[in-house]
MIKOL-971418 format. One record per residue (C-alpha): x, y, z; residue number from 1. Coordinates in Angstrom, 2 decimals. Example, Ala and Ser with C-alpha at 12.3 -4.5 7.8 and 13.67 -1.06 7.14 Angstrom:
2
site c1=12.30; c2=-4.50; c3=7.80; num=1
site c1=13.67; c2=-1.06; c3=7.14; num=2
***
This chain:
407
site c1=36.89; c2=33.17; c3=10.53; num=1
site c1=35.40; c2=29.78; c3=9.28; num=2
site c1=32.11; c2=30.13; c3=8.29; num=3
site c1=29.78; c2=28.58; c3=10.66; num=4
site c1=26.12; c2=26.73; c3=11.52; num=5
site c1=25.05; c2=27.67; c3=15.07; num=6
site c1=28.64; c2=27.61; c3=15.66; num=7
site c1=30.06; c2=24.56; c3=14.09; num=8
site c1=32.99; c2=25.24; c3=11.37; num=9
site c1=31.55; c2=23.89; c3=8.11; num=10
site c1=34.81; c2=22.63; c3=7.06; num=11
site c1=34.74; c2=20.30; c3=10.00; num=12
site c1=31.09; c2=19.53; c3=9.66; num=13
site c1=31.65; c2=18.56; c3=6.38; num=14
site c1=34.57; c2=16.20; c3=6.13; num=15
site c1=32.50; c2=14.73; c3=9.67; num=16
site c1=31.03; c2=11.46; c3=7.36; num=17
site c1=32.88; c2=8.96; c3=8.72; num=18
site c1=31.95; c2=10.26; c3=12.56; num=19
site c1=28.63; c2=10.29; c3=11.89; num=20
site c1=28.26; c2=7.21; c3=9.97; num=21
site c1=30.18; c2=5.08; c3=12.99; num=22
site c1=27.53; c2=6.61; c3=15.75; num=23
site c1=24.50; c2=6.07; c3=13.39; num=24
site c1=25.11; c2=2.32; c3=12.14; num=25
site c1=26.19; c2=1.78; c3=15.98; num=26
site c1=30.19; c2=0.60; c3=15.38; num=27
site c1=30.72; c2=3.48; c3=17.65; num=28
site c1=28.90; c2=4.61; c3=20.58; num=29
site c1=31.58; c2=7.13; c3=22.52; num=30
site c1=34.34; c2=9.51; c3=21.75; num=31
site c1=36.85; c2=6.71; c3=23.06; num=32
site c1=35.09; c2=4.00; c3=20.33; num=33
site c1=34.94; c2=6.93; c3=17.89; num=34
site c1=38.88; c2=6.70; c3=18.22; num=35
site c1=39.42; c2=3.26; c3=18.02; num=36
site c1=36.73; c2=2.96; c3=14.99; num=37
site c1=37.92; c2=6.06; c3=12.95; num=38
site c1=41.58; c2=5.70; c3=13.18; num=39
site c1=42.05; c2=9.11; c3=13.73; num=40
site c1=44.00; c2=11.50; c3=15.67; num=41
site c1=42.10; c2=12.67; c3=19.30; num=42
site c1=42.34; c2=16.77; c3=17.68; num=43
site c1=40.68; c2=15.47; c3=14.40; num=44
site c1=37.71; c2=13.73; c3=15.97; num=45
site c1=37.26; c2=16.15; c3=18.83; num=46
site c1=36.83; c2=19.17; c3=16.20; num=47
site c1=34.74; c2=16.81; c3=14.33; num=48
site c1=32.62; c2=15.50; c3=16.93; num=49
site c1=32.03; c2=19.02; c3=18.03; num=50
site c1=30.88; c2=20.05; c3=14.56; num=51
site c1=28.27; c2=17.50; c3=14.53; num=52
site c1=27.22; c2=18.52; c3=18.09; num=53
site c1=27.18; c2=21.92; c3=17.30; num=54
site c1=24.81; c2=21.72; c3=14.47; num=55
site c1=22.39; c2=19.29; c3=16.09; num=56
site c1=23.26; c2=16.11; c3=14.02; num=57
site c1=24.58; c2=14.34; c3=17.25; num=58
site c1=23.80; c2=14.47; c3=20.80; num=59
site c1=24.83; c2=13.26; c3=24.37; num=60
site c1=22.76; c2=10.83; c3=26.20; num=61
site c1=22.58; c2=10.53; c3=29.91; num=62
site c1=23.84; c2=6.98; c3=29.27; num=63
site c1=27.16; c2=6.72; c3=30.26; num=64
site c1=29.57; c2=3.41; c3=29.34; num=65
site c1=32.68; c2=2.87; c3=31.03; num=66
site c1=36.13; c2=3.41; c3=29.43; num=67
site c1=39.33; c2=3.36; c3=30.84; num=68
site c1=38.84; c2=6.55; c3=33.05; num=69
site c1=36.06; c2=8.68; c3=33.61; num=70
site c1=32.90; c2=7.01; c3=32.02; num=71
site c1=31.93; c2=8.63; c3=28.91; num=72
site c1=28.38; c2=9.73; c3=27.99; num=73
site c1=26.63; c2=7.63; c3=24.84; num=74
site c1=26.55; c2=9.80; c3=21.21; num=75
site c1=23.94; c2=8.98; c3=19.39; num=76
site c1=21.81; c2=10.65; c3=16.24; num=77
site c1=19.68; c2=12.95; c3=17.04; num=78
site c1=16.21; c2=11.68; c3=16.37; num=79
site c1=14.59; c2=14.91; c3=16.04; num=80
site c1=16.83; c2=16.60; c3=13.24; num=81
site c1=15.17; c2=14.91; c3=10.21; num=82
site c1=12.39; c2=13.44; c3=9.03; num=83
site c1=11.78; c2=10.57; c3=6.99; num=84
site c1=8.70; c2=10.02; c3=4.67; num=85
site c1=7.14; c2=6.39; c3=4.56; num=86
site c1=4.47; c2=4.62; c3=2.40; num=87
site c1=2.91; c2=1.58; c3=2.81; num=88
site c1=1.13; c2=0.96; c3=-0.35; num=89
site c1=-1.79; c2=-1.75; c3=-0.26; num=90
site c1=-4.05; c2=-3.44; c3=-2.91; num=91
site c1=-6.65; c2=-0.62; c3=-1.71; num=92
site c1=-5.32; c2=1.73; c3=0.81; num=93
site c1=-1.98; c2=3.58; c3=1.13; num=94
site c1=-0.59; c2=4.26; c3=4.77; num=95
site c1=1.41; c2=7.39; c3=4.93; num=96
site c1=3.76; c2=8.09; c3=7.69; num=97
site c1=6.40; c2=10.82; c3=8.55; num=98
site c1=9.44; c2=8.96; c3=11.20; num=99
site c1=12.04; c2=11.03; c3=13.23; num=100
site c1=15.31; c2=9.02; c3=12.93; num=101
site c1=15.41; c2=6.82; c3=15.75; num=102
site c1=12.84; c2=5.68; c3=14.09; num=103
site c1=9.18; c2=6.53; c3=15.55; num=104
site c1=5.87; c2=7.69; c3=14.05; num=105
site c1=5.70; c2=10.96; c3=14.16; num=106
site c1=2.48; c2=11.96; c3=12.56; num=107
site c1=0.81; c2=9.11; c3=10.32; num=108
site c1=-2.46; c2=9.27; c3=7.56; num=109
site c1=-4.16; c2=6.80; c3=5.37; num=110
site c1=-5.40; c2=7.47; c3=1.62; num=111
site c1=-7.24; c2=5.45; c3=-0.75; num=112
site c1=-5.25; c2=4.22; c3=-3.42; num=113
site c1=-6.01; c2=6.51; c3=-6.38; num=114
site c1=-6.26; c2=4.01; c3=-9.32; num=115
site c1=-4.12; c2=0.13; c3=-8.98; num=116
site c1=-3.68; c2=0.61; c3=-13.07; num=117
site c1=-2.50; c2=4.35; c3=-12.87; num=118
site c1=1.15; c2=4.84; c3=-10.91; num=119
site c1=0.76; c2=8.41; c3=-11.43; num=120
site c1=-2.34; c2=9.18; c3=-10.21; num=121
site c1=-1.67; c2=6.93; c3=-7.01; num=122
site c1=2.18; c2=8.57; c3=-6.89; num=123
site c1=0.91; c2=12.08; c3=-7.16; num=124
site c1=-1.61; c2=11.26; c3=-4.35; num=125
site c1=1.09; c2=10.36; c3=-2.13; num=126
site c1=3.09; c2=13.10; c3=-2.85; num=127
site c1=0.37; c2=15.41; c3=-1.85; num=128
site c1=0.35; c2=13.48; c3=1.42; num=129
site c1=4.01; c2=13.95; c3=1.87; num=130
site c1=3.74; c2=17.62; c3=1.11; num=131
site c1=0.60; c2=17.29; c3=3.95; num=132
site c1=2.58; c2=16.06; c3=6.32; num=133
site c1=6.25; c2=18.06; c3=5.65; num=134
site c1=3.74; c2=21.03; c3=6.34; num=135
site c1=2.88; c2=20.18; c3=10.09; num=136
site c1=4.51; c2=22.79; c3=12.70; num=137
site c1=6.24; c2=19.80; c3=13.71; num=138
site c1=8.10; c2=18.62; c3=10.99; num=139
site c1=8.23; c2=21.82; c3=8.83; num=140
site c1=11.50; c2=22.41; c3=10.33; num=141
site c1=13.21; c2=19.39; c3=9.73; num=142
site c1=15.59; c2=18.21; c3=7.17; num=143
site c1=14.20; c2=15.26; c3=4.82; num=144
site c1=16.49; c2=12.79; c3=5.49; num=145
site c1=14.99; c2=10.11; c3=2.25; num=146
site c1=11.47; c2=8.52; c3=1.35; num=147
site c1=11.19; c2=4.68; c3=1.30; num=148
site c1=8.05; c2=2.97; c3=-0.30; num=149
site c1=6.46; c2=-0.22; c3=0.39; num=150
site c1=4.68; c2=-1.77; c3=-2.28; num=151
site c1=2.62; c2=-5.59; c3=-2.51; num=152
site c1=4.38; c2=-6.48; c3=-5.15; num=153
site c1=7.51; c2=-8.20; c3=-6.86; num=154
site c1=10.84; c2=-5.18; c3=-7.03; num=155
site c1=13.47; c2=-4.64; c3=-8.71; num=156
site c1=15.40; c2=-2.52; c3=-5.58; num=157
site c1=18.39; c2=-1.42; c3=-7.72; num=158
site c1=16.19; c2=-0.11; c3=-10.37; num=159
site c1=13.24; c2=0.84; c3=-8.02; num=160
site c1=10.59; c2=-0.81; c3=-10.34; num=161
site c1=7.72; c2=-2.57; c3=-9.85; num=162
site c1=8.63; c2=-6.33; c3=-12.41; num=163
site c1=5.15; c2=-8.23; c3=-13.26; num=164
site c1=3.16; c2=-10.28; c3=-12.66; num=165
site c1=1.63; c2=-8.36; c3=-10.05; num=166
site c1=-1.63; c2=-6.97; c3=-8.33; num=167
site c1=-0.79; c2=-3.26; c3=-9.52; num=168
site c1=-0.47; c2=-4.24; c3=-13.19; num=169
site c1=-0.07; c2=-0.33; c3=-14.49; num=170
site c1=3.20; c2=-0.19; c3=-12.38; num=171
site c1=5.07; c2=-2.70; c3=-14.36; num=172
site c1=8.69; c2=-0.93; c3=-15.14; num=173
site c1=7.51; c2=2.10; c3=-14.19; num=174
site c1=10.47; c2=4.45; c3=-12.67; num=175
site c1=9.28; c2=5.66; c3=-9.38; num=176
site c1=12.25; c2=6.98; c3=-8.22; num=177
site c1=12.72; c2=9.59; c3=-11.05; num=178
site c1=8.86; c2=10.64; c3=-10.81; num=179
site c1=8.91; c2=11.06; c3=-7.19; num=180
site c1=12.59; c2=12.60; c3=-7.26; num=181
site c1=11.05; c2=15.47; c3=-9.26; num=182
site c1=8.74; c2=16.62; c3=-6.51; num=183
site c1=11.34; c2=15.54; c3=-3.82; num=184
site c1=15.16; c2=16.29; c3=-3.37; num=185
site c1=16.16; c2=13.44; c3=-1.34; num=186
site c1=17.13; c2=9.72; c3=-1.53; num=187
site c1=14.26; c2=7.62; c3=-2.38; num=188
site c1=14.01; c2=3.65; c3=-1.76; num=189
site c1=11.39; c2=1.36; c3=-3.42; num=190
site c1=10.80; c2=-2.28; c3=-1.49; num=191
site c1=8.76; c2=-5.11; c3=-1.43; num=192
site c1=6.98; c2=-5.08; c3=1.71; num=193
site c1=7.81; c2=-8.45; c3=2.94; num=194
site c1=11.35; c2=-7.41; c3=2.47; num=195
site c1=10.73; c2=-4.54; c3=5.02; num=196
site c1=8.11; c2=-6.87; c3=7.43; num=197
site c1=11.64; c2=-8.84; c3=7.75; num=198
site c1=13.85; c2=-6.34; c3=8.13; num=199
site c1=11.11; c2=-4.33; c3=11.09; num=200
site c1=11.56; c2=-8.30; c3=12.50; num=201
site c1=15.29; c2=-8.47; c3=12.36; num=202
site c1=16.12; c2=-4.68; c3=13.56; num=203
site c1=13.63; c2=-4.43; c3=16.30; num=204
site c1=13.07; c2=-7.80; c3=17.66; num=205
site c1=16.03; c2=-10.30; c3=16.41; num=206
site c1=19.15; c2=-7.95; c3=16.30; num=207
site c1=21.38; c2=-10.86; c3=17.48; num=208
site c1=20.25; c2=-13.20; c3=15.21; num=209
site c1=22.46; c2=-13.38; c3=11.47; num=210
site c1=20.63; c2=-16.29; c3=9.83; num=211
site c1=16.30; c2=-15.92; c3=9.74; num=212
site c1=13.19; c2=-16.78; c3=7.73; num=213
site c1=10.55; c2=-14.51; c3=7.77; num=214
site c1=7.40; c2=-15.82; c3=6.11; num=215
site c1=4.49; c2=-13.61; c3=5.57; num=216
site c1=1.26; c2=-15.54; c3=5.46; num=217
site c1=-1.09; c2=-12.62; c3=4.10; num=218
site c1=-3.70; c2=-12.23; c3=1.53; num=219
site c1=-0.77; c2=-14.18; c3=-0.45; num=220
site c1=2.49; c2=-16.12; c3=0.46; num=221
site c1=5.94; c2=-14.41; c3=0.89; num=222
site c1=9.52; c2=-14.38; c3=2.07; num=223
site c1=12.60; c2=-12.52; c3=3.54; num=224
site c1=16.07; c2=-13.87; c3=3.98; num=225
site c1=18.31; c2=-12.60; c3=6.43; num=226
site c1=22.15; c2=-14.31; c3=6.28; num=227
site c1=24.88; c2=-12.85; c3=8.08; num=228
site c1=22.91; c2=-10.43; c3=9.65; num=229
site c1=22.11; c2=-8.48; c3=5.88; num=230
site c1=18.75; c2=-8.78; c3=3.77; num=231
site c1=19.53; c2=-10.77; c3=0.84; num=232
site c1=17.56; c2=-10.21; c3=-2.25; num=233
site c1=19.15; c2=-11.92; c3=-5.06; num=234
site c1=20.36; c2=-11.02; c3=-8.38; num=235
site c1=16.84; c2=-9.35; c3=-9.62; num=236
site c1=15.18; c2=-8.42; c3=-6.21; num=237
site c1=13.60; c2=-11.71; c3=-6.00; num=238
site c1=14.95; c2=-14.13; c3=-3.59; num=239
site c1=12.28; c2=-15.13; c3=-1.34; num=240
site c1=9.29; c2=-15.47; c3=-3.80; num=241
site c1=8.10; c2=-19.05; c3=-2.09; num=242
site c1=4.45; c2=-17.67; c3=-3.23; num=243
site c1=5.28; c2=-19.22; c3=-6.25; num=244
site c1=6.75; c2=-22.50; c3=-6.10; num=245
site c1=4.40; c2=-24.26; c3=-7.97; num=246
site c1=2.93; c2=-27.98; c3=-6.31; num=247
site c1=1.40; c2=-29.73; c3=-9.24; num=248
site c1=-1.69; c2=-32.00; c3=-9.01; num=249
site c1=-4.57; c2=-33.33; c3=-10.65; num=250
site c1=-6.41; c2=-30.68; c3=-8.65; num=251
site c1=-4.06; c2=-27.92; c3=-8.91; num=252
site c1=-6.03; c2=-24.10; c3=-8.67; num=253
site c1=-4.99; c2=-21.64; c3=-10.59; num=254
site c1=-3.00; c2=-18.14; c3=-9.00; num=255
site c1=-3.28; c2=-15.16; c3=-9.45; num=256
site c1=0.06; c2=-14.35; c3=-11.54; num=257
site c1=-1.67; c2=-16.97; c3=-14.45; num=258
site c1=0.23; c2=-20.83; c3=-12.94; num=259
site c1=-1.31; c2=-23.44; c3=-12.06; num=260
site c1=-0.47; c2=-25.05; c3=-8.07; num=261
site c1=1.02; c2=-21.92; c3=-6.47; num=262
site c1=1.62; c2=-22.00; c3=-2.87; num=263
site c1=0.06; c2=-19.26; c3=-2.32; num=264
site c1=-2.97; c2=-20.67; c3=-4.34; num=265
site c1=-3.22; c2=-23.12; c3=-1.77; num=266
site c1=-2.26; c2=-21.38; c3=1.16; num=267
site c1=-2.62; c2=-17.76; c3=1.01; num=268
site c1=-5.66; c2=-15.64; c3=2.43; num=269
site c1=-7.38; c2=-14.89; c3=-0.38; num=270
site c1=-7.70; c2=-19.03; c3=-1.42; num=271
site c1=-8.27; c2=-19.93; c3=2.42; num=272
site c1=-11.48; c2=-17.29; c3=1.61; num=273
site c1=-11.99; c2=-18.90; c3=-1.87; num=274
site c1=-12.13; c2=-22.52; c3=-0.70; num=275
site c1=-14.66; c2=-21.15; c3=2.53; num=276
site c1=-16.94; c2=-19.85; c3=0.00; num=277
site c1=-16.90; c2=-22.95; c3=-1.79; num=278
site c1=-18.88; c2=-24.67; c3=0.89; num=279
site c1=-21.22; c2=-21.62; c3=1.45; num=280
site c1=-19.39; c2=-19.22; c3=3.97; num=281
site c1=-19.26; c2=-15.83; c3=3.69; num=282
site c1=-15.47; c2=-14.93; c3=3.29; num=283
site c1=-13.81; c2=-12.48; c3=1.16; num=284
site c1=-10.17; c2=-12.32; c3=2.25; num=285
site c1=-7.28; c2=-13.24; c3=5.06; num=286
site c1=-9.32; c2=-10.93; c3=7.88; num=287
site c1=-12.49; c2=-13.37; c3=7.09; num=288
site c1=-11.14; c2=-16.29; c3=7.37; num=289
site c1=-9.13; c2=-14.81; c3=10.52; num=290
site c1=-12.46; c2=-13.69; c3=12.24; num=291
site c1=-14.02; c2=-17.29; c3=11.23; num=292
site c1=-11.15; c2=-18.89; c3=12.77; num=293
site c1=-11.46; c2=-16.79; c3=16.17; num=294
site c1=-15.25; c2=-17.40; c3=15.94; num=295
site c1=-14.20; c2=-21.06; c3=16.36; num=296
site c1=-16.32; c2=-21.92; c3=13.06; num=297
site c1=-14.09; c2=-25.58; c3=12.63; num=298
site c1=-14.21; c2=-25.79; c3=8.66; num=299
site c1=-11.89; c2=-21.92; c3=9.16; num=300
site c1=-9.79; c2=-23.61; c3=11.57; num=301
site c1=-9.34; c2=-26.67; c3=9.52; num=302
site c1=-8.46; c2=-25.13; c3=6.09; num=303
site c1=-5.33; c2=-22.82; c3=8.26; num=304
site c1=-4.28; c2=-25.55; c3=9.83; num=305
site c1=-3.94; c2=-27.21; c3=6.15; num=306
site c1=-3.10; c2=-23.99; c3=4.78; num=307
site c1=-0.08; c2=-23.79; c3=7.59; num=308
site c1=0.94; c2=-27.42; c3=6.37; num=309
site c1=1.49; c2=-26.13; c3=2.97; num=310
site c1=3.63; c2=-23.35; c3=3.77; num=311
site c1=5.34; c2=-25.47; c3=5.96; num=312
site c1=6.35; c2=-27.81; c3=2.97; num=313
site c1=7.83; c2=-24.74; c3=1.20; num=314
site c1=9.25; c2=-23.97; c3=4.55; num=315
site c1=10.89; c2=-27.08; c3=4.94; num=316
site c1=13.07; c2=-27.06; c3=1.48; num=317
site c1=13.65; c2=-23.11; c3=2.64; num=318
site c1=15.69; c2=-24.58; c3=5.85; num=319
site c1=17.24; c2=-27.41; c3=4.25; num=320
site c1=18.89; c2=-24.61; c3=2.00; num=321
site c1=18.98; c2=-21.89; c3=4.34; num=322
site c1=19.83; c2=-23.28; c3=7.20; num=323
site c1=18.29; c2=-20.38; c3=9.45; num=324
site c1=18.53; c2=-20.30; c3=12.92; num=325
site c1=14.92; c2=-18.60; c3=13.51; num=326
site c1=11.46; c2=-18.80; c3=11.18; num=327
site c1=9.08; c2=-15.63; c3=11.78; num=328
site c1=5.60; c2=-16.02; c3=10.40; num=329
site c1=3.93; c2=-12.52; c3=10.23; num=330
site c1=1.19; c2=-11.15; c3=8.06; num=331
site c1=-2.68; c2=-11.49; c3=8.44; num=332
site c1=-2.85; c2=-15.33; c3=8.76; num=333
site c1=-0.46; c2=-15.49; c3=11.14; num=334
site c1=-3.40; c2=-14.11; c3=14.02; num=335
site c1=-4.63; c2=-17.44; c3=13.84; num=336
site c1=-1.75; c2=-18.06; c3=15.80; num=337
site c1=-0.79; c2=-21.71; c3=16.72; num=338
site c1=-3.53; c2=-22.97; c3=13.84; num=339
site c1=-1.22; c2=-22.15; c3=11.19; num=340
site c1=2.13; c2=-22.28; c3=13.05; num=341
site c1=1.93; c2=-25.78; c3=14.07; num=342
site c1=1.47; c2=-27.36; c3=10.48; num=343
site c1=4.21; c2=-25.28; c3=9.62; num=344
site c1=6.41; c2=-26.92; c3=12.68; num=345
site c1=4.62; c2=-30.19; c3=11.45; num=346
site c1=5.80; c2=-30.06; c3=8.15; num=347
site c1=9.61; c2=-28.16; c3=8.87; num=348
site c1=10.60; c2=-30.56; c3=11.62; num=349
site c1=9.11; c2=-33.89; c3=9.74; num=350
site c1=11.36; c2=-33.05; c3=6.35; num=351
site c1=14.46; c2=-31.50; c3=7.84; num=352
site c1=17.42; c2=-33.25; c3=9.11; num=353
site c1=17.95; c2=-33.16; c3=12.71; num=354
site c1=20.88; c2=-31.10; c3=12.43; num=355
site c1=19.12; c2=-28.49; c3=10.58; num=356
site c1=16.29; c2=-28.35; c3=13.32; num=357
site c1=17.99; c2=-28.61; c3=16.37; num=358
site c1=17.75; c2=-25.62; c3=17.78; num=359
site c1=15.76; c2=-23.94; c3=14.79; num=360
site c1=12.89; c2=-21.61; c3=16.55; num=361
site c1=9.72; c2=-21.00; c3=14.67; num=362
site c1=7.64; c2=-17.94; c3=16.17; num=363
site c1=5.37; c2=-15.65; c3=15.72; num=364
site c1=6.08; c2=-12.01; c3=14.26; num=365
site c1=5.39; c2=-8.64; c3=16.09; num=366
site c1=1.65; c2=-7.84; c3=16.18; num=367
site c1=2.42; c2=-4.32; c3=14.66; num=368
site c1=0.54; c2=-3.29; c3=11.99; num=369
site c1=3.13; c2=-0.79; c3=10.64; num=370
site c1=6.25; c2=-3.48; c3=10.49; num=371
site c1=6.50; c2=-2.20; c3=6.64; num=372
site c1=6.36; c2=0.89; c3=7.29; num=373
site c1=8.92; c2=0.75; c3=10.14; num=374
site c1=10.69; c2=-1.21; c3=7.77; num=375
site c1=11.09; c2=1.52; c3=4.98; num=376
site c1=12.46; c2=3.79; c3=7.92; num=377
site c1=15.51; c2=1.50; c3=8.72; num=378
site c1=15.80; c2=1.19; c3=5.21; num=379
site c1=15.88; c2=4.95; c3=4.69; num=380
site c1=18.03; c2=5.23; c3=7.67; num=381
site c1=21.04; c2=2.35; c3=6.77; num=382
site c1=21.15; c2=3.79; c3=3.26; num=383
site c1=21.73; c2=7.17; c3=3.91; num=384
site c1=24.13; c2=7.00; c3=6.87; num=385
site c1=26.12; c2=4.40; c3=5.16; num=386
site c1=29.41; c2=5.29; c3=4.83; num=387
site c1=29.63; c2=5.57; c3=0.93; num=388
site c1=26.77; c2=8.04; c3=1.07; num=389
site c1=27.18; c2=10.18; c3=4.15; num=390
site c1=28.52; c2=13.02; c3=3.24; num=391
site c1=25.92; c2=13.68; c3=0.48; num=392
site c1=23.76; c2=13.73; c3=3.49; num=393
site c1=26.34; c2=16.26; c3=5.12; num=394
site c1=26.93; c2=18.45; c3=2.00; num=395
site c1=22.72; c2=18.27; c3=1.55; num=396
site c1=22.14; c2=19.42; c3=5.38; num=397
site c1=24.77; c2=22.65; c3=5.07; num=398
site c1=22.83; c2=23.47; c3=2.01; num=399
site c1=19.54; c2=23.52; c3=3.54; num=400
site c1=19.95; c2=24.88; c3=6.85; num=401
site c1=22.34; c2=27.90; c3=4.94; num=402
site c1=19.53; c2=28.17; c3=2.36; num=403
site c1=16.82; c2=27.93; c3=5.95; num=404
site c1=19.23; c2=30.93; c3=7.44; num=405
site c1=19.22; c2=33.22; c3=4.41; num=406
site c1=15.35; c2=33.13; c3=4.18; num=407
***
């Protein structure tokens, strides 16, 4: 008799990639699509099917979608299988989170970030947190699907590097993959966290949408570029970097990264606070000049409004190249709300051709403070049930759960 995990044949479960792959990316939602999508004979997918089912991988919803006889019930992943391990990491703080693979917070902590200069201090800090959270009765069961990390900073995703200038300085080139690969056995994704604000924006609010901007108006400036319904990044990781399109002037303040007339010099959080301070106001960062702005204090309200005007001018060459058919401003300036979205309209619709804006949409982003994190989950999640990599995932899961059995 086949050898078998709570009575699945492994030989099924494990040629069962494809099957999988079509239910998780959504190409195929029921054993009639699974047919259509797969190409395959009824007998093959049925024992297939029935191999996932059988070892928890898959389940039947209540949902049920016509076909061309009796309706058949929705497959879908199921959520509670696996576990992915998130990490938002900030210029201070690092958010930890461990997702089920729908995805939704399953258990969540925050840590201060061990030393900016250091990547392995701060790495082995959130690998204890991992660990802290893989140890919960909740999750100690599960298989570890992959680990994504956010970080504030320029990447290189294909090498999953940090590339300078940036505000961790120590990372520069370091290989975070390989370091946390030694303490984990799993995928592991490194991302810029605008990159994953956008893609939270495009998977959970904008599915439908195939060309968007997604500006992140933060502590600094930022971008994500959605065309044909993929993130794109670029050759190096950094498509999107409108933080540093340099305006020259007379006047021009100096950035952070070293140049002189950054947009983000002009327009970010941190120079909104800067500029404030100038004429005697206590601000520090984005939040201050957020909570001045709410206050109704009118020099706050006035620099967003200018600050909005400035983004929208990088915004505006954006479209003209771009062509998007939505903008989403997120990030901590953006709960100023209309003060700095309507320079940005000012300055998008005033420079673009007509045909460019005509039914362009510039909103607001999702108030959720975890869109990174959320982010790194869907990354996790379409990398590892893509269909070039799914049956690593398969071979890994027979491995574990025989491994699980014989303990």
């Amino acid at each position: 008799m086949a050898k078998t995990i709570a009575g699945s044949d492994i030989s099924n479960l494990e040629n069962a990639g494809e099957i999988l792959s079509l239910i998780a990316t959504g190409a195929a939602a029921s054993r009639t699509s699974l047919l259509e999508a797969s190409g395959l004979s009824r007998v093959t997918v049925t024992q297939r099917l029935n191999a996932l089912l059988g070892a928890g991988l898959v389940r039947e919803k209540e949902e049920r979608l016509p076909s061309g006889g009796r309706p058949s019930r929705v497959l879908a992943v199921s959520e509670n299988v696996g576990i992915i391990l998130v990490a938002n990491i900030g210029e201070t703080y690092v958010h930890i989170a461990a997702m089920d693979l729908q995805p939704s917070m399953v258990a969540q902590l925050t840590i201060p970030l061990a030393d900016p200069k250091d990547p392995t201090k701060s790495l082995m800090a959130i690998a204890d947190g991992f660990s802290q959270l893989l140890s919960q009765p909740a999750i100690s069961s599960r298989f570890l699907v992959g680990i994504g990390l956010s970080l504030p900073t320029p990447v290189d995703f294909k090498r999953g590097c940090v590339v300078g200038p940036s505000v961790l300085p120590g990372w520069d080139e370091f290989d975070i993959r390989s370091w946390l690969h030694s303490r984990f056995d799993t995928w592991i994704l490194v991302e810029n966290d605008v990159n994953l604000m956008t893609i939270y924006e495009h998977r959970q609010n904008f599915p439908a949408v195939d060309d968007m901007f997604f500006i992140k108006a933060g502590t600094g400036i930022g971008s994500g570029i959605i065309t044909n319904g993929k993130l794109f990044r670029g050759a190096q990781g950094a498509a999107g970097d409108i933080g540093h399109i340099q305006f020259l002037s007379e006047d021009a303040p100096l950035c952070r990264c070293g140049k002189l007339g950054c947009v983000e010099a002009r327009a970010g959080g941190w120079a909104v606070a800067r500029d404030l301070s100038k004429l005697g106001f206590s601000a520090q960062n984005a939040r201050d000049v957020v909570a001045m702005v709410e206050n109704g204090v009118p020099e706050a309200i006035m620099m967003t409004r200018r600050a909005g005007r400035t983004i929208g001018e990088v915004a505006s060459d954006a479209v003209s190249i771009l062509n998007p058919s939505l903008i989403v401003v997120g990030g901590t300036m953006s709960a100023t709300g209309e003060h700095v979205l309507s320079g940005i309209r000012e300055l998008v619709y005033q420079r673009c051709l007509p045909l460019a804006t005509r039914e362009l949409q510039i909103v607001l982003a999702d108030a959720n403070q975890d869109s990174a994190l959320f982010g790194a989950a869907h990354l996790v999640l379409d990398d590892v049930f893509n269909s070039r990599k799914v049956d690593v995932l398969l071979r890994q899961f027979v491995r574990r759960t025989d491994s699980t059995r014989v303990a």
